[in-house]
DOMIDO-922313 format. One record per residue (C-alpha): residue number from 1; z, y, x negated. Coordinates in steps of 0.1 Angstrom, whole numbers, plus 5000, padded with zeros to 4 digits. Example, Ala and Ser with C-alpha at 12.3 -4.5 7.8 and 13.67 -1.06 7.14 Angstrom:
BEGIN
> i|z|y|x
> 1|5078|4955|4877
> 2|5071|4989|4863
This chain:
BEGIN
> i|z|y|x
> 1|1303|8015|5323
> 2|1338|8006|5325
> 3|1349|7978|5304
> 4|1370|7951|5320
> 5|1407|7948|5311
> 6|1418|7914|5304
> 7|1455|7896|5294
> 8|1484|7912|5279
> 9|1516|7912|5294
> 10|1527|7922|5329
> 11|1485|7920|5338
> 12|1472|7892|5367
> 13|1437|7885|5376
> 14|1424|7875|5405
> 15|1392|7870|5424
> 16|1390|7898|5447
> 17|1377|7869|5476
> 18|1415|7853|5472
> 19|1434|7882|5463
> 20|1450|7885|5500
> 21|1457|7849|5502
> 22|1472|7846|5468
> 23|1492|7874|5467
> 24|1507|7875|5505
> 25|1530|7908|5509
> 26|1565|7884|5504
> 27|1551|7872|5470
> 28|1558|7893|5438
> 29|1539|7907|5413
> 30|1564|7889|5388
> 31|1549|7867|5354
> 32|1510|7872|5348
> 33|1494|7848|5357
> 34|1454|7844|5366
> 35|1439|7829|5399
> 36|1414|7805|5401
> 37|1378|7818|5411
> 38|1343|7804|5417
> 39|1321|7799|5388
> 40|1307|7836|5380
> 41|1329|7848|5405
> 42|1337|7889|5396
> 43|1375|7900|5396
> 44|1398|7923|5403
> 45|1428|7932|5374
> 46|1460|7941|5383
> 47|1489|7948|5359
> 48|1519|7965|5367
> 49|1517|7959|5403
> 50|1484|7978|5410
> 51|1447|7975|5405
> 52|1432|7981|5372
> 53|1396|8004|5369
> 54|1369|7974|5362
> 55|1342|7982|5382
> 56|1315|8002|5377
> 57|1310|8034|5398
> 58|1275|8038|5385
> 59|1264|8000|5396
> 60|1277|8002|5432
> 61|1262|7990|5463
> 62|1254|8017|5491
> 63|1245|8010|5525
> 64|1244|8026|5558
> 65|1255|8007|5591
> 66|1255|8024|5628
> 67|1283|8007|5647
> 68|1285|7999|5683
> 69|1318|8013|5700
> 70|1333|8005|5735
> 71|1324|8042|5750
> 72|1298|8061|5766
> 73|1307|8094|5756
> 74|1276|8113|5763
> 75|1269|8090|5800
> 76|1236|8078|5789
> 77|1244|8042|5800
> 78|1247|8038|5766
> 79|1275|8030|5742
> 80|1279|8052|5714
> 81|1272|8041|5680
> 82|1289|8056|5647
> 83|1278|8053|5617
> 84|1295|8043|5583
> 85|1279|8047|5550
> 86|1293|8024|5524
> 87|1299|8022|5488
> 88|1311|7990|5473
> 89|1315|7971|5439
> 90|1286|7951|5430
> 91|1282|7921|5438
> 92|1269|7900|5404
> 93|1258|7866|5404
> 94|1277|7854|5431
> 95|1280|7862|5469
> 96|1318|7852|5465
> 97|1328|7887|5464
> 98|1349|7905|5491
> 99|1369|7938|5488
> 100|1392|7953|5511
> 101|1382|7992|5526
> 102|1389|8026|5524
> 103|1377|8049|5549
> 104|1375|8086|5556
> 105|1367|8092|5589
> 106|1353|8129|5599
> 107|1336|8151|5621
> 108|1325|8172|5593
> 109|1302|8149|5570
> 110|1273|8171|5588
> 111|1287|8205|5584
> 112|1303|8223|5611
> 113|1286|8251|5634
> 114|1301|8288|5640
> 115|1313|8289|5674
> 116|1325|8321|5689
> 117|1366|8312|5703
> 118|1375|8324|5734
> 119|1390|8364|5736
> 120|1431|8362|5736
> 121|1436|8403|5751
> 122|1446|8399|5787
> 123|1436|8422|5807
> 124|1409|8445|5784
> 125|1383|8453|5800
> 126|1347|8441|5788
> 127|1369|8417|5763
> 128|1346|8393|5745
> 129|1352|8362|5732
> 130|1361|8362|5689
> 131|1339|8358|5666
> 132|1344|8318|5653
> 133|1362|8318|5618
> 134|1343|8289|5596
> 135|1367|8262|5587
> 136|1369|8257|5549
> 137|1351|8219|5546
> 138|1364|8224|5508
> 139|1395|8222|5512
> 140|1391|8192|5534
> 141|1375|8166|5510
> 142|1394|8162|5484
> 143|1361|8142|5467
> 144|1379|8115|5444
> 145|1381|8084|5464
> 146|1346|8066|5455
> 147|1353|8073|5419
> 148|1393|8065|5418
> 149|1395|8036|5442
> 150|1358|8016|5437
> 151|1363|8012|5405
> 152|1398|7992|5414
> 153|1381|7971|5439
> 154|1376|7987|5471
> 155|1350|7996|5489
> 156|1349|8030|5503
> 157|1335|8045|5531
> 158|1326|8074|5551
> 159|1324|8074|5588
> 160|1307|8099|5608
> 161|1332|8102|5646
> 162|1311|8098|5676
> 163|1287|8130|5686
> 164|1287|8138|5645
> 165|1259|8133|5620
> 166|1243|8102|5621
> 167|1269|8088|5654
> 168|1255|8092|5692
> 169|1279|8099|5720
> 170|1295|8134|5721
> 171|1324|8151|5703
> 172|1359|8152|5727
> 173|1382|8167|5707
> 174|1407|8135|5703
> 175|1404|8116|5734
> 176|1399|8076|5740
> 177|1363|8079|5731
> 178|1370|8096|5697
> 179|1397|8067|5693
> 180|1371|8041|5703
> 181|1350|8053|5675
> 182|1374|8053|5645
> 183|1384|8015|5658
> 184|1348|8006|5659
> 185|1348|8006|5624
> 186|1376|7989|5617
> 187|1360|7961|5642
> 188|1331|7955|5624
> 189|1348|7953|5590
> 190|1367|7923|5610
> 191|1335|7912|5625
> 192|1346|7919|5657
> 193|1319|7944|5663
> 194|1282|7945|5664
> 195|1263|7968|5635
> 196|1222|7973|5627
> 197|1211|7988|5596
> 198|1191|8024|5599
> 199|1161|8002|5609
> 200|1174|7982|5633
> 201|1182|7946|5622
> 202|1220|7933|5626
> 203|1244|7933|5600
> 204|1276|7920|5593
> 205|1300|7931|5568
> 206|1301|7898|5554
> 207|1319|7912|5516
> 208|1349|7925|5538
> 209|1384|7911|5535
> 210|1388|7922|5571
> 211|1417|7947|5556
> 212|1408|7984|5561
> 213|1427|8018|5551
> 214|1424|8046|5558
> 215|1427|8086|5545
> 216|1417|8119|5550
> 217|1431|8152|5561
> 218|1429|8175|5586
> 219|1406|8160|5613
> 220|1400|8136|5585
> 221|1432|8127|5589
> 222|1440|8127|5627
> 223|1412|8100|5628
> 224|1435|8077|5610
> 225|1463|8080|5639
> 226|1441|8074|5665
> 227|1429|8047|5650
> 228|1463|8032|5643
> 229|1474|8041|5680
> 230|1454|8018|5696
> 231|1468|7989|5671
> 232|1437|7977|5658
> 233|1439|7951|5639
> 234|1429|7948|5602
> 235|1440|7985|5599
> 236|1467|7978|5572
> 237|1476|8012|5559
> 238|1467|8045|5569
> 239|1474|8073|5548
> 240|1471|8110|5574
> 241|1473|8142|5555
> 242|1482|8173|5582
> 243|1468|8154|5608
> 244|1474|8161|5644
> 245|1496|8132|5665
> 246|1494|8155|5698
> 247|1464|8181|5706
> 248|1489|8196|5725
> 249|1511|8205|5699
> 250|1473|8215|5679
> 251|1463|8240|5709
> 252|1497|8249|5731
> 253|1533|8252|5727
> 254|1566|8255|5748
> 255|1537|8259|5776
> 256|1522|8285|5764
> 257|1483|8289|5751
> 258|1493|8291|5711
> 259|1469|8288|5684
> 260|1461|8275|5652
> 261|1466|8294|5622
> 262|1439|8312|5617
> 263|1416|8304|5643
> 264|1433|8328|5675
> 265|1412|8320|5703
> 266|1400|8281|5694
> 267|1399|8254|5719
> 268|1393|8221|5722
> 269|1357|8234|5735
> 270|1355|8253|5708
> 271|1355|8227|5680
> 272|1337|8196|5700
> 273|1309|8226|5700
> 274|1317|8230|5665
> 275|1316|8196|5655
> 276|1281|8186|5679
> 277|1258|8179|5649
> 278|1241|8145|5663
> 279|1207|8144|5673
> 280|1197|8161|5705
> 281|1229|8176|5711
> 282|1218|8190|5743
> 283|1227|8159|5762
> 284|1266|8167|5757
> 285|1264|8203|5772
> 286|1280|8190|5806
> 287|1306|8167|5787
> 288|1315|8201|5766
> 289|1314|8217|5799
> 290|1337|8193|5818
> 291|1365|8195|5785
> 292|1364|8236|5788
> 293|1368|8235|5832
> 294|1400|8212|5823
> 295|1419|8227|5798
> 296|1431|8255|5813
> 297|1439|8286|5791
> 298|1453|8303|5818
> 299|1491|8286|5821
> 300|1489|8265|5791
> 301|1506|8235|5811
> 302|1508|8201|5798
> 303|1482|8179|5821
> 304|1464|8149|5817
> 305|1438|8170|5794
> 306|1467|8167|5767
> 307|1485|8133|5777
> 308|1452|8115|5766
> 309|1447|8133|5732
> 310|1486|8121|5727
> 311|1495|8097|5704
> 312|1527|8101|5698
> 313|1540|8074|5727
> 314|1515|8051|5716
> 315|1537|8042|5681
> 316|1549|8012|5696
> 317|1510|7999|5690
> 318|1509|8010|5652
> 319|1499|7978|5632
> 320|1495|8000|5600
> 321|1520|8010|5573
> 322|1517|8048|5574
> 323|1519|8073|5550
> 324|1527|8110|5568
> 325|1518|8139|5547
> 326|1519|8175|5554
> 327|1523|8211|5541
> 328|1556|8226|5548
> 329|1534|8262|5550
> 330|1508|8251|5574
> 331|1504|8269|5602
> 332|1467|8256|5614
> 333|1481|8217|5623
> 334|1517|8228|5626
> 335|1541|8203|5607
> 336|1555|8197|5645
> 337|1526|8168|5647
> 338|1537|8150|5612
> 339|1573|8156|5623
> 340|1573|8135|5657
> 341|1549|8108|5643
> 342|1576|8103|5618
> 343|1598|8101|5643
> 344|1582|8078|5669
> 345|1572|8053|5639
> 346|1611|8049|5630
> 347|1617|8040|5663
> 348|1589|8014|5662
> 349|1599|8001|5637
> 350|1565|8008|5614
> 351|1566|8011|5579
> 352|1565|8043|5565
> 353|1565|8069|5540
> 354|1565|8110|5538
> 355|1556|8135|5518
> 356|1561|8173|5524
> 357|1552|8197|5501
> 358|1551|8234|5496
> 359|1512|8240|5505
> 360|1494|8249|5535
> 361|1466|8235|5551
> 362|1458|8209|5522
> 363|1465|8177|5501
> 364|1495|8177|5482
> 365|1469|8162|5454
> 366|1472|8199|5442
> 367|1507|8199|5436
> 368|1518|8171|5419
> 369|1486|8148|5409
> 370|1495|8117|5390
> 371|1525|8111|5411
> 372|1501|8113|5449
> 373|1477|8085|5431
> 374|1501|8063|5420
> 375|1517|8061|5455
> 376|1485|8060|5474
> 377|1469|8036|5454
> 378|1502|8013|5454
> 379|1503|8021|5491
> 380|1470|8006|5496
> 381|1473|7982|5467
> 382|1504|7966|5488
> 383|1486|7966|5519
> 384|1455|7959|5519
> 385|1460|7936|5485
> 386|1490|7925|5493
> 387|1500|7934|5462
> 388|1541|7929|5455
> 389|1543|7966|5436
> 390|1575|7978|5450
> 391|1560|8008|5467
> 392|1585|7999|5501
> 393|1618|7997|5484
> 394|1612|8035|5466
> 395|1628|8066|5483
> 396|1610|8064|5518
> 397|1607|8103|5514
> 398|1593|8126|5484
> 399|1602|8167|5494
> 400|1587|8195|5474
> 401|1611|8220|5473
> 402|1603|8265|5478
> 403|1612|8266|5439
> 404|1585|8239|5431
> 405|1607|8212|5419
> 406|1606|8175|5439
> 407|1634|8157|5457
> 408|1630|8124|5468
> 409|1652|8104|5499
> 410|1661|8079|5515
> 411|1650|8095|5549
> 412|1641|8129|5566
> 413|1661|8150|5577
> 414|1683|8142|5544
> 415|1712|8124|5552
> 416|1744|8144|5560
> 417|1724|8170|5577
> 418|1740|8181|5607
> 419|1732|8211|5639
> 420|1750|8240|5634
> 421|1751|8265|5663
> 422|1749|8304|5649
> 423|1752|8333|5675
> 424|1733|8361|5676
> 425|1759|8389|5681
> 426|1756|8428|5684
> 427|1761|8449|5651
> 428|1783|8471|5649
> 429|1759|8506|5650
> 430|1735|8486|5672
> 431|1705|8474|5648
> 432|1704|8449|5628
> 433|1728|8421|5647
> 434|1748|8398|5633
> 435|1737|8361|5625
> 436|1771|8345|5628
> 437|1793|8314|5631
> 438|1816|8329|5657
> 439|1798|8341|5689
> 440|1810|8383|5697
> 441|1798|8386|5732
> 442|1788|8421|5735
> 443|1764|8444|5754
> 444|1729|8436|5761
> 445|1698|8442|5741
> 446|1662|8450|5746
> 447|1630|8457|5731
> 448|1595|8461|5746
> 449|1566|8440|5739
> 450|1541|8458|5709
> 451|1512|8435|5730
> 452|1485|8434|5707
> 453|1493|8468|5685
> 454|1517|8452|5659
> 455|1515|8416|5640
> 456|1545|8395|5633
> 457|1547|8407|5600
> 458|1550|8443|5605
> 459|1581|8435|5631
> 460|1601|8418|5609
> 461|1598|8444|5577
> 462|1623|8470|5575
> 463|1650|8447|5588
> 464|1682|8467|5586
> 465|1665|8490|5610
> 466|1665|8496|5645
> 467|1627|8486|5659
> 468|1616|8493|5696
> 469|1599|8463|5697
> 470|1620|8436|5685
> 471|1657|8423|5679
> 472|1671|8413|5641
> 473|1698|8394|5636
> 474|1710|8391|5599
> 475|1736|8371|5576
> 476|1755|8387|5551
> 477|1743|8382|5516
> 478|1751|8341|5513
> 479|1776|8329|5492
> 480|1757|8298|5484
> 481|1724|8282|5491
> 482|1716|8272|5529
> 483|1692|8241|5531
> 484|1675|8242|5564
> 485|1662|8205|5574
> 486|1643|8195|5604
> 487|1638|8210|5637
> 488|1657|8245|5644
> 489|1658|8254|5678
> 490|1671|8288|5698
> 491|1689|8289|5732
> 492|1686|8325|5749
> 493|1704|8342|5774
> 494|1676|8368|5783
> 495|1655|8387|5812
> 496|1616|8397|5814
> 497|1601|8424|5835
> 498|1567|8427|5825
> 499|1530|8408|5819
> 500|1537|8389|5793
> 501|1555|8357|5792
> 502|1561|8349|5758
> 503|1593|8347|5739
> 504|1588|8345|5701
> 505|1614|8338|5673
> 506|1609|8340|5637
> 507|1633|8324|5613
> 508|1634|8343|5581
> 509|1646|8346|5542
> 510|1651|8380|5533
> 511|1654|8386|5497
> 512|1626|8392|5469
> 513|1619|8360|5452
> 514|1586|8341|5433
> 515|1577|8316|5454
> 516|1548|8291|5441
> 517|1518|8292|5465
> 518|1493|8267|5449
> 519|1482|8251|5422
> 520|1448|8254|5403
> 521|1436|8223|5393
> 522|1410|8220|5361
> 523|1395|8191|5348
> 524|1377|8177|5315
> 525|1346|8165|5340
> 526|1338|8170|5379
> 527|1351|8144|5398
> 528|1376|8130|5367
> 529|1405|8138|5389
> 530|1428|8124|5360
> 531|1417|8087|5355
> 532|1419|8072|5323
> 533|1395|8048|5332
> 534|1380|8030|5294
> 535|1346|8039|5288
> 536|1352|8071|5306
> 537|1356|8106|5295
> 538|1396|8105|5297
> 539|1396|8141|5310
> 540|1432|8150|5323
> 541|1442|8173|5348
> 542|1459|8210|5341
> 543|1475|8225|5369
> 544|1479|8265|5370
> 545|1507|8273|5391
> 546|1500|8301|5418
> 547|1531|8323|5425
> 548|1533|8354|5444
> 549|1569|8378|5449
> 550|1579|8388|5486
> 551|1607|8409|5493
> 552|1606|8379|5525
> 553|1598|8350|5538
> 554|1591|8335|5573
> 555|1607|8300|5567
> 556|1596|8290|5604
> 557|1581|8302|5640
> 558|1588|8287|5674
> 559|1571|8301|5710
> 560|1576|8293|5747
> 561|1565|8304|5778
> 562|1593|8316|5795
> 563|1572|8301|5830
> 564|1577|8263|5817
> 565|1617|8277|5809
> 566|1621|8240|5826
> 567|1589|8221|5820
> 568|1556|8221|5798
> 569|1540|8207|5825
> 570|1556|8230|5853
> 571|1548|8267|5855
> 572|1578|8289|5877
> 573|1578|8321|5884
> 574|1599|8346|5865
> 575|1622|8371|5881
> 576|1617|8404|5869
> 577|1650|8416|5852
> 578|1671|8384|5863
> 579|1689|8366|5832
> 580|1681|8332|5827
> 581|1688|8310|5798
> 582|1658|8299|5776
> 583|1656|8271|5751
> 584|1628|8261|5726
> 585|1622|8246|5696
> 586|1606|8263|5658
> 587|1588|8243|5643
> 588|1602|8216|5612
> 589|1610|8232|5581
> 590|1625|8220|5549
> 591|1636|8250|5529
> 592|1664|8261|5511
> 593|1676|8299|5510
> 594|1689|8310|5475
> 595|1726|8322|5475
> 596|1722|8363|5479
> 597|1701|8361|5501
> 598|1700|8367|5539
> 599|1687|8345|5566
> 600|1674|8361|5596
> 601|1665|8354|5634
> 602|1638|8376|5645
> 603|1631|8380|5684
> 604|1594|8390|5697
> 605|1574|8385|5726
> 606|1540|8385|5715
> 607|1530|8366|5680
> 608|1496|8386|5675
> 609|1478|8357|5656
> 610|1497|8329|5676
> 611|1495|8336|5716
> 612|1474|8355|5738
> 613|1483|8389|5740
> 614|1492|8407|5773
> 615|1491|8444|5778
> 616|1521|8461|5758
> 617|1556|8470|5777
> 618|1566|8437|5790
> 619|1607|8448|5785
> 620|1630|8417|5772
> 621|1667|8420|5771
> 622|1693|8399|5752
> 623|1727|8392|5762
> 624|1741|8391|5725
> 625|1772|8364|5717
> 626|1762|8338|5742
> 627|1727|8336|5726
> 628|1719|8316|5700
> 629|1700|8300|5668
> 630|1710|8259|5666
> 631|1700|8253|5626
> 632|1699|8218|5610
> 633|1716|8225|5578
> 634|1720|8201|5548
> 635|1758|8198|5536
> 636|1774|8228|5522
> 637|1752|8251|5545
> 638|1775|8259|5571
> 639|1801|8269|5543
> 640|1773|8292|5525
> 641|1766|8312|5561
> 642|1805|8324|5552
C-alpha cells in the first residue's frame, strides 16, 4: 500500500472529480494550496507541478467494456464493437471519484499469427512466398503504465483495435474502420458512445473526466494518430512512439514496393492476417481478400489504397497535444512518418513535442529513463489534468546524439541548418569519386545491378575500391564535424537499360568508431521501472550501455522508382539508355560525422532487404558533376566538408 503524501511546500491537493475545473491549462501550479472536496471524497496530490503516487495498484478496479464503433468492418450488418479492459483507482466511500485515462491501443493484446509475406525475386521461377518473420511483441509493451500512472490518478487502459482479441469487425491495416475503432473509445469515455459489460448489460463510464491519452508504440502507437486525426474530442494528449502517419511511407517509397526493416515481403495483407485473432475469423477472409486485389505490388503507385491509410493531411483536425517519438536507427517504421507528422502539426498549429533518439525500433524509455517519465507524465499531467507544470515552455525538442549524449532545441531541424548542394564528381583514377562542393563535370559512370546476389552492406565495404556493381563517392578526411539534420535528398543525371527500376543511395560515415546501440535496463523488482513510490520497494534503474565498433556507418537510405521519376501515383515508361534527371528523398537523419572521418554517397539499384529484387544486369549510368547529394547541414558543416 502506498501511503498518501500530504502538505509541505510546493504540494496541492485536489479532488480528482474537480481537478480539471480547478486547475484549467492558463492557471498555474504557483502557492499550495488544497481544493475543496466532498465529504470522504479520495484525492489526487500534486507537488511540483505533477501528480504524486497515492493510490494503490494493488486495490484497483478492473473491468472489461465492448464498445460500439461507427463501422462494419467485417459486412455483417453489424457495427464492430472493441473492447477496452480497464484498470482504475478505487473508488472508497464515495462515488465522487473521476480520473482522467490512459490508453494503449493495439492489435497485439492477443498475440500475433505467422504469416508467410509475399516472395520479392522477380522473375524466379517456382518463387514462393517468405517465410513470415514474428514481430517481437516484447519490445512493443514497454509494461509500466498501470503501475507508474494508476497510482498518480489515472485510469489506464488497454484496447483491443477492431478484428483483434476480444473486438469484432476485421483488421484493415489503418484504414477509416481501424480509426473508427481507436475513437470509439475515446467516445465512450465522453459518453458519447454506447458500451455493455462481457454479459451484456449497458455501461457507462460514469468515473471518467471525459479527458483521454493516449501511448503506445509501434502499431501501439500509430493507433494514437488515427485517433487524433479524426479530431475526437476528449483526446487531450497523445503520446506515438515510431508510429506510422502514412502506410504508404510503412509499405512503399518514391513509387516503388519498399519494405520494412526486417520483414522483406510484408504487406498490408500480410499483417491484417497477422493481426485476425477475433472470434471466427473466417468471416474477414473476403475483406483480407479485397485489401490484397487493391494494393498492388506490382508498380507500387500511390492510389486510394494509401490515401485513406494517410494521416498526414488530416493535421488540421488534431485536437490533441502530441508527443512524436522515434528511433533515429529504425528502419521497420522509417523515421520519414514521425518526420512529416511533425511537420504537418507545426503547420496546424498543434502543440507538440519530439524526441529522437539513437535506438531502433523501440522506446527511448531504454535510453534515458527518468528524464522520458518525467516528460510523459508532465505531458499528460498538463493535459489531461490541466496541470500548470511548464512542460510547453521547455525546449520543444530533446535529440540523442551517435555519441550518446542529449541535446535539447527549440525546434527540428536545429535552427541555422541550411541545404547544401555536394556534387558527385569523377575521381581522378576512376573509383572512388569525389563528394565535393564544386561540381567537376566529367565522363559518365556505370555499374550493373548485383539483383539479388549482394546486400547493401557488402556494396558499400571496401570503399576506395572500384566495384562493378555500384558507384562511391567519398569526402576527404573532414576537418571538422558535419551535423546532418533533417531530410537529405539526391538529384541524378542517370540512364537505365535493364529490368529493374530502382535507384538506391546510401549515405554513409566511413571511419571506425564505438557507437552505443542500446541500453540494458535492470531493476530492483519486475515492473519497478524506477519509481520511488513510499511503501514500495524503491528499486532504481541501472542502465548497461550496449556499444559495438564499425569501421562504418549507414547514416541514411533513400529509394525511387525511376517509373514515378515524375509522380508516386504515375508510373512512365523508362527509355532504355536515355539520360534523365532523377530526384528523391533519404530518409530524416540527425547525425553528426566526427572530424576524420569521411562521408560517403553510395549509388545501387537494388537494396536486397528493402525492394523487390529483379533479375541481375539492369546497367545504370551516372553523368558525374551535374549529379548530386542536397545535405541539410547544421552550421559549420559546409566549412568541415573543406
Amino acid at each position: 500500500m502506498r501511503r498518501r503524501l500530504t502538505g509541505g511546500a510546493g504540494v496541492i491537493t485536489l479532488t480528482a472529480a474537480l481537478a480539471v475545473a480547478l486547475v484549467p491549462p492558463a492557471a498555474a501550479a504557483g502557492p499550495t494550496r488544497s481544493a475543496p472536496r466532498p465529504p470522504g471524497g479520495h484525492q489526487i496530490t500534486v507537488r511540483n507541478g505533477e501528480t504524486q503516487p497515492v493510490f494503490s495498484r494493488a486495490d484497483a478496479v478492473t473491468q472489461t467494456v465492448n464498445i460500439e464503433t461507427t463501422a462494419d468492418s467485417d459486412r455483417d450488418g453489424v457495427r464492430d464493437r472493441v473492447q477496452l479492459r480497464i484498470m482504475r483507482p478505487r473508488e472508497t466511500d464515495t462515488a465522487g471519484l473521476r480520473v482522467p485515462t490512459i490508453l494503449e491501443p493495439s492489435p497485439y493484446w492477443a498475440g500475433i499469427k505467422d504469416v508467410p509475406n509475399h516472395p520479392v525475386d522477380i522473375g524466379d521461377a517456382g518463387a514462393r512466398a517468405l517465410t513470415g518473420t514474428r514481430r517481437d511483441l516484447a519490445e512493443i509493451f514497454p509494461g509500466y503504465y498501470d503501475n507508474y500512472f494508476l497510482p498518480r490518478g489515472y485510469a489506464v487502459a488497454d484496447l483491443d483495435s477492431i478484428g483483434t482479441g476480444g473486438s469484432t469487425g476485421c483488421p484493415t491495416s489503418g484504414d477509416r474502420s481501424e480509426q473508427a475503432g481507436a475513437k470509439a473509445a475515446v467516445d465512450w469515455l465522453n459518453g458519447r458512445a454506447r458500451g455493455w459489460t462481457p454479459d451484456g448489460a449497458p455501461v457507462k463510464a460514469t468515473w471518467s473526466t471525459g479527458n483521454v491519452g493516449m501511448i503506445g508504440q509501434s502499431y501501439d502507437g500509430t493507433l494514437p494518430n488515427m485517433a487524433a486525426a479524426t479530431g475526437v474530442e476528449g483526446l487531450k494528449a497523445i503520446v506515438p512512439i515510431a508510429g506510422i502517419s502514412s502506410w504508404y511511407d510503412y509499405y512503399r517509397a518514391g513509387g516503388g514496393v519498399v519494405a520494412p526493416g526486417g520483414y522483406q515481403g510484408e504487406d498490408l495483407d500480410v499483417l491484417a492476417k497477422a493481426v485476425l485473432t477475433r472470434e471466427h475469423p473466417e468471416v474477414c477472409a473476403k475483406v483480407i481478400d479485397g485489401i490484397e486485389a487493391a494494393q498492388d505490388r506490382e508498380t507500387g503507385d500511390y492510389s486510394e489504397v494509401w490515401a485513406e491509410r494517410d494521416y498526414v493531411g488530416q493535421a488540421r483536425k488534431v485536437r490533441a497535444a502530441v508527443m512524436v517519438v522515434h528511433g533515429l536507427n529504425d528502419w521497420n517504421v522509417k523515421i520519414k512518418n514521425s518526420v512529416q507528422w511533425w511537420n504537418a502539426l507545426k503547420e496546424a498549429g498543434v502543440p507538440r513535442k519530439l524526441w529522437l533518439h539513437q535506438g531502433n525500433h523501440s522506446t527511448p524509455f531504454r535510453w534515458r529513463a527518468e528524464e522520458w517519465l518525467r516528460q510523459t507524465l508532465h505531458w499528460f499531467d498538463r493535459y489531461l489534468y490541466g496541470i500548470r507544470n511548464g512542460i510547453e515552455r521547455e525546449p520543444r525538442v530533446d535529440v540523442q546524439h551517435a555519441d550518446g549524449t542529449w541535446e535539447t532545441a527549440k525546434d527540428w531541424p536545429v535552427p541555422g541548418t541550411r541545404t547544401v548542394p555536394v556534387s558527385l564528381n569523377a575521381g581522378a583514377s576512376g573509383q572512388p569519386g569525389i563528394l565535393g562542393l564544386r561540381p567537376r563535370p566529367g565522363g559518365e559512370q556505370s555499374f550493373t545491378d548485383a539483383g539479388k546476389t549482394r546486400t547493401a552492406e557488402q556494396l558499400l565495404a571496401d570503399e576506395d575500391q572500384a566495384d562493378p556493381n555500384r558507384l562511391a563517392y567519398l569526402t576527404g578526411p573532414l576537418a571538422g564535424p558535419v551535423r546532418v539534420d533533417g531530410i537529405p535528398s539526391v538529384s541524378l543525371r542517370a540512364s537505365l537499360d535493364g529490368r529493374s527500376p530502382y535507384l538506391t543511395a546510401l549515405l554513409v560515415d566511413y571511419g571506425t568508431d564505438t557507437r552505443p546501440t542500446g541500453a540494458r535496463i535492470t531493476t530492483g523488482e519486475e515492473f519497478c521501472y524506477g519509481q520511488s513510490v513510499p511503501g514500495d520497494s524503491g528499486c532504481t534503474i541501472r542502465q548497461a550501455l550496449h556499444t559495438e565498433t564499425a569501421p562504418y556507418k549507414i547514416i541514411t537510405r533513400g529509394w525511387l522508382d525511376a517509373r514515378n521519376r515524375h509522380d508516386i501515383a504515375r508510373t512512365e515508361p523508362i527509355e532504355a539508355g536515355r539520360a534523365y534527371t532523377f530526384r528523391w528523398d533519404l530518409e530524416p537523419t540527425d547525425y553528426t560525422v566526427k572530424a576524420g572521418h569521411r562521408l560517403g554517397v553510395i549509388l545501387l539499384s537494388t537494396d536486397h532487404d528493402y525492394t523487390l529484387r529483379y533479375p541481375a544486369g539492369t546497367k545504370v549510368a551516372v553523368r558525374p558533376g551535374v549529379s548530386r547529394v542536397l545535405l541539410p547541414l547544421a552550421r559549420g558543416g559546409r566549412e568541415s566538408l573543406g
